[in-house]
C-alpha positions, 0 to 999 in steps of 0.5 A: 462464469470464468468473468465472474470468477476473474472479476472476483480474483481482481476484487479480492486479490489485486495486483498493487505497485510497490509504491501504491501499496507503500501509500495506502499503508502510509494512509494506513499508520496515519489513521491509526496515529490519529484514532490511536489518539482520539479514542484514546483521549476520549477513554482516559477522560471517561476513566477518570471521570468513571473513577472519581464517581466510583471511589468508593466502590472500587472494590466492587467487582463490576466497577474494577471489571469497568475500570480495566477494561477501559484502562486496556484500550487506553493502553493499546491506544497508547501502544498504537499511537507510540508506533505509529508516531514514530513510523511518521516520523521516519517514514523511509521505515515504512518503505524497507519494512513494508511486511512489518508495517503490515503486521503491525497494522494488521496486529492493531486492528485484531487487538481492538477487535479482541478487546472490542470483544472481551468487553460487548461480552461483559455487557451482554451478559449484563444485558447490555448492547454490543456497541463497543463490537459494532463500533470497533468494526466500524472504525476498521470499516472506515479508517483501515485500509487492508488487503481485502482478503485479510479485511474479510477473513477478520471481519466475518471471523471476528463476527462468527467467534462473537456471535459462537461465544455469546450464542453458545459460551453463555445461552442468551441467545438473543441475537438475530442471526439474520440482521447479525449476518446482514451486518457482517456482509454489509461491513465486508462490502463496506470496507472492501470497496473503501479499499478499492476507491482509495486505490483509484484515488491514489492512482489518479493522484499518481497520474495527475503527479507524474503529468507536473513532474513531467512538465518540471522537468520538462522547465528543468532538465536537457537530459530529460528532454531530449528522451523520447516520451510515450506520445513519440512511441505511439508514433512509431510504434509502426516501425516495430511491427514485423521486426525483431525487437527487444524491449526493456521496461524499468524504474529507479528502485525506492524513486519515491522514498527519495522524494519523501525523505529528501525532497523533490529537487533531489529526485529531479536529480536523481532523474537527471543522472539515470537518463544521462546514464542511459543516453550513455549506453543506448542510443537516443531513439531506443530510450523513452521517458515512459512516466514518473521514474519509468524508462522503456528502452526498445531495440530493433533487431537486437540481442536479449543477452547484449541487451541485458548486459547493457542494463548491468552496465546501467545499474552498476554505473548509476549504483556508482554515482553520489547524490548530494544528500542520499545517504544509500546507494541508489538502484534501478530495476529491468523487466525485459522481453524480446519477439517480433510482433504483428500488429501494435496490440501485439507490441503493447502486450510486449510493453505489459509482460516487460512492465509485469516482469519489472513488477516481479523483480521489485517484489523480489528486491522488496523480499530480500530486505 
């Protein structure tokens, strides 16, 4: 029971980094430019054609009924292509405002549900089918990439409320309940799982990455070079075990807007600085090279207070340094905890509470935007 509890938690509700939560809803906005575009193309020609075969009923109310209905997706097709147009083109925006982007995401999509909506009831009191619903739902399915919780809570809300309207709003009753509610499963399962393979997809990706970003700056950088890697930690990990350490796990804040908005050989460079800068302040056999922009510093026998003091001395020196070309201040982020542990799994755990508190300390950077 309490697998399946957690393995429904982690289904539902998964732990995501800020970077990977950053790339989905990149995906995100860029799906919604391009249907934004599409669908909206597709209804304005079918508009225009409707109308001039229409002219001289416009004053009948089932023709100007047709015409606004198609004129308000064209309109919110506009509104989402605008927006999110202007979100690629400044992309940096996405990163520092990661709880508006979401609401406008979010905001979209149950906007087109309400219309998708407002119109399968127009048809269906006209005896017609509820495509226009069933198509909306299935563009979320396949092209919207949302928090699973939100995903389900909209999609089978957005079924209830349609099947309460026309069931009891206007007494058809013509809908199976049990395919309606098959199809309605089947759509949360459908996107919960597209939500999931894309976070695999991105975490490989971001593997397969930080392994050439390595080896680049392996070609590029003596600093770098001269770190230890997560390969020379596994060699000395016995070396820790039985003695009192203490452990700090941290990365370059917005490491990857840096590289999206200015380019890869400026983060090589931002790299570069940060490992100079702890090479300044830790000696060479305490700082690994842990991945991507992820550094961990392990100290025998040290003081958490000195060793936290140490990590101000290192974010107030790299704050202070200028990057020809970066326009704000950089930062970096700690997650730090100190034991002694028994046994390397023991000393592992360590490097994952360090790592979960570093993930806290960004969430609450993210939230102080």
């Amino acid at each position: 029971m309490k697998k399946c509890s957690e393995w429904i938690k982690g289904w539902f509700l998964p732990r995501l980094s800020m970077d990977t939560e950053h790339e989905i809803h990149t995906l995100n906005i860029k799906n919604i430019y391009y249907v934004s575009l599409v669908v909206g193309i597709v209804q304005t020609v079918s508009m225009v054609i409707f109308l001039l075969m229409n002219m001289s009923k416009l004053s009948q109310s089932d023709v100007s009924g047709a015409l606004i209905r198609v004129g308000l997706s064209v309109l919110l097709c506009v509104i989402g292509f605008i927006i999110a147009g202007r979100l690629l083109k400044y992309p940096q925006t996405i990163q520092r405002h990661l709880t508006a982007t979401k609401i406008f995401i979010g905001g979209f999509i149950i906007l087109l549900i309400i219309w998708s909506m407002f119109v399968s009831v127009s048809n269906y009191v006209n005896n017609q089918q509820l495509l226009t619903f069933y198509t909306v739902e299935l563009i979320t399915v396949l092209f919207v990439r949302l928090h699973p919780l939100f995903t389900a809570a909209t999609i089978l809300g957005s079924y209830l409320l349609n099947y309460l309207i026309l069931n009891f709003g206007f007494g058809q009753g013509g809908i199976n309940p049990y395919n309606y509610i098959m199809l309605a499963a089947i759509s949360v399962a459908g996107a919960v799982t597209n939500y999931h393979l894309t976070i695999n997809y991105i975490a490989e990706k971001n593997k397969a990455n930080m392994l050439n970003e390595w080896l680049e700056l392996i070609a590029n950088h003596d600093s770098i070079t001269r770190l230890q890697n997560r390969y020379a930690l596994n060699q000395r990990v016995s070396e820790y075990i039985g003695a009192d350490v203490c452990i700090a796990m941290g990365d370059i804040n917005n490491f990857k807007g840096v590289n999206d908005t200015y380019g890869h050989q400026v983060g090589d460079d931002v790299l570069k600085l940060f490992s100079d800068i702890l090479l300044d302040v830790f000696p060479k056999d305490s700082v690994y090279r842990f991945g991507g922009d992820e550094f961990l510093i392990v100290e025998k026998g040290g003081d958490p207070d000195a060793l936290k003091d140490k990590l101000r001395k290192v974010n107030e020196k790299f704050s202070k340094m200028d990057v020809e070309g970066i326009e704000s201040g950089l930062g970096c982020s700690f997650g730090c905890v100190a034991g002694c542990p028994d046994d390397p799994a023991e000393f592992f755990d360590y490097l994952t509470q360090a790592d979960n508190l570093l993930y806290l300390e960004k969430e609450k950077i993210r939230a102080a935007r």
